[in-house]
N, C-alpha and C positions, 0 to 999 in steps of 0.2 A: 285519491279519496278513499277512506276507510270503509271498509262496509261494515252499515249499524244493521241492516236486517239479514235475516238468516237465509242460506239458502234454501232452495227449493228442489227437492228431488226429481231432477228430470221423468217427465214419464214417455213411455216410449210410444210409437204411434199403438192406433188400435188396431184389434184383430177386428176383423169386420167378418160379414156373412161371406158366401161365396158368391151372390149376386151385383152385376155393376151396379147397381142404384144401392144395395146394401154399401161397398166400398166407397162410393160419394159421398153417401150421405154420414157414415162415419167420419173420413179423413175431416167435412168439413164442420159435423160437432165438434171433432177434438179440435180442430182451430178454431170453434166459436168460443170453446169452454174456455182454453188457454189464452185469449188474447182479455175475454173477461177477467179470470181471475187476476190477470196480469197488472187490470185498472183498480179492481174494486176496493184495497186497502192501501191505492197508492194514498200518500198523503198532502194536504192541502199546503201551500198554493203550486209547491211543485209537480202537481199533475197534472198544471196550466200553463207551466211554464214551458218555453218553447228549447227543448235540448237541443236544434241545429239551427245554423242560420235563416233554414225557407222557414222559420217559425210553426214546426210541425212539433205537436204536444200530447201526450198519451192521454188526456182526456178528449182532445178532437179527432185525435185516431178510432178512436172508442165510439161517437158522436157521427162521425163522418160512415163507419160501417153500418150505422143502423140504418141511414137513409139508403145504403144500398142495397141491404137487406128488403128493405120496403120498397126501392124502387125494380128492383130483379124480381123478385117472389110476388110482391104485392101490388103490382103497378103503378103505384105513388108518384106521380110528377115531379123531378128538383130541376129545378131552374136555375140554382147561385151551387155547382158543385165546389167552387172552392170555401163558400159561405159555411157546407159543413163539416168542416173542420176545426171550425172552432163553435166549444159548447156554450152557452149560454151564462153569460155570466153567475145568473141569478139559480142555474141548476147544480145542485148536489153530485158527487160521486156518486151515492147511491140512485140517486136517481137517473144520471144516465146510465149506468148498469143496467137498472132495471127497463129501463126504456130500450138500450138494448136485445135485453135479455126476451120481452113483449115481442119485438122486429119479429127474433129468430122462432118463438111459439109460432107467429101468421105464420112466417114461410114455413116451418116445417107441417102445420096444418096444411099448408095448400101441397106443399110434395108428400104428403101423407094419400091424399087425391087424386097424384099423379101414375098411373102403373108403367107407364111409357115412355121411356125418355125421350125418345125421337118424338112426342106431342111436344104443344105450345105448352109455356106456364100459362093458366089459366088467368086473363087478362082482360078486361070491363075495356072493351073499345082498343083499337090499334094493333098493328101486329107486335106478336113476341117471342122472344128466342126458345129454343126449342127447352126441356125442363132437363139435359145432358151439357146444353152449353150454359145456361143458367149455373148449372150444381157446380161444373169445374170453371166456369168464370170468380165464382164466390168464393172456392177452396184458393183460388190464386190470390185475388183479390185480399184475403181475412189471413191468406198466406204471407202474405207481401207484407201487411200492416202488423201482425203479430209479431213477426223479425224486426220490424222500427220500433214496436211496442217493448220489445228485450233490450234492446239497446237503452230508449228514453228511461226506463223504469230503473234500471243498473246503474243510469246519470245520477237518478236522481235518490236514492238510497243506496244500491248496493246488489239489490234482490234480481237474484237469476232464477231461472228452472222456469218449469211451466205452473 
């Protein structure tokens, strides 16, 4: 397949503070930024379409992190995790972007609140993981799916980099 869109200038990880929670919450911006941009100019209907056989698709990679964004950081209950995976017919590119993009404002408002890693993520009822296993569960997690999001996104025009 020929590539129609241009590449993208890899950027390289970030310099962060010298503090651990400064270094968390850095590494896992940069994988929040990068797996967005990676969605937000894909183009229709191939950013629904499923690039591997388990029918995983850069717009429900997209779609499926923001509930965990919500369910880590914000407490949110999912009950159907394989249900978010795929976006909703009737919603826009941009708009899971931005829906998205709303998730990671809560959570980084609530670890804006956090000084302590070793505390809970502040949580309405039940226990929860401490706001150190939360920050690198999410870096893995938004890690994981960013790498499937390079791949899908190169299927389906051409476009690398971050």
């Amino acid at each position: 397949m020929a590539s129609t869109a241009p590449r993208r200038r890899d950027t390289p990880p970030p310099r962060t503070g010298g503090t651990e929670a400064e270094t968390l919450r850095g590494f896992l911006d940069y994988l929040r930024a990068s797996i967005a941009a990676k969605v937000e100019d894909a183009p229709e209907p191939q950013v629904r379409t499923a690039g591997v056989p388990s029918g995983t698709n850069l717009l429900g990679l997209l779609h499926h992190l923001t509930y965990v964004e919500r369910a880590t950081f914000l407490g949110e209950r999912v009950t159907d995790w394989p249900g978010t995976f795929e976006a909703p017919a009737e919603a826009t590119v941009a708009q899971v972007v931005a829906g998205y993009r709303e998730a990671v404002e809560g959570a980084n408002r609530v670890l804006d609140d956090c000084a302590d890693l070793g505390a809970q993520v502040p949580r309405p009822g039940g226990k929860a993981p401490s706001v150190r296993w939360a920050l690198t569960h999410m870096i893995e997690e938004t890690g994981r799916h960013a790498g499937h999001a390079d791949i899908l996104r190169e299927q389906i025009d051409g476009a690398t980099g971050r």
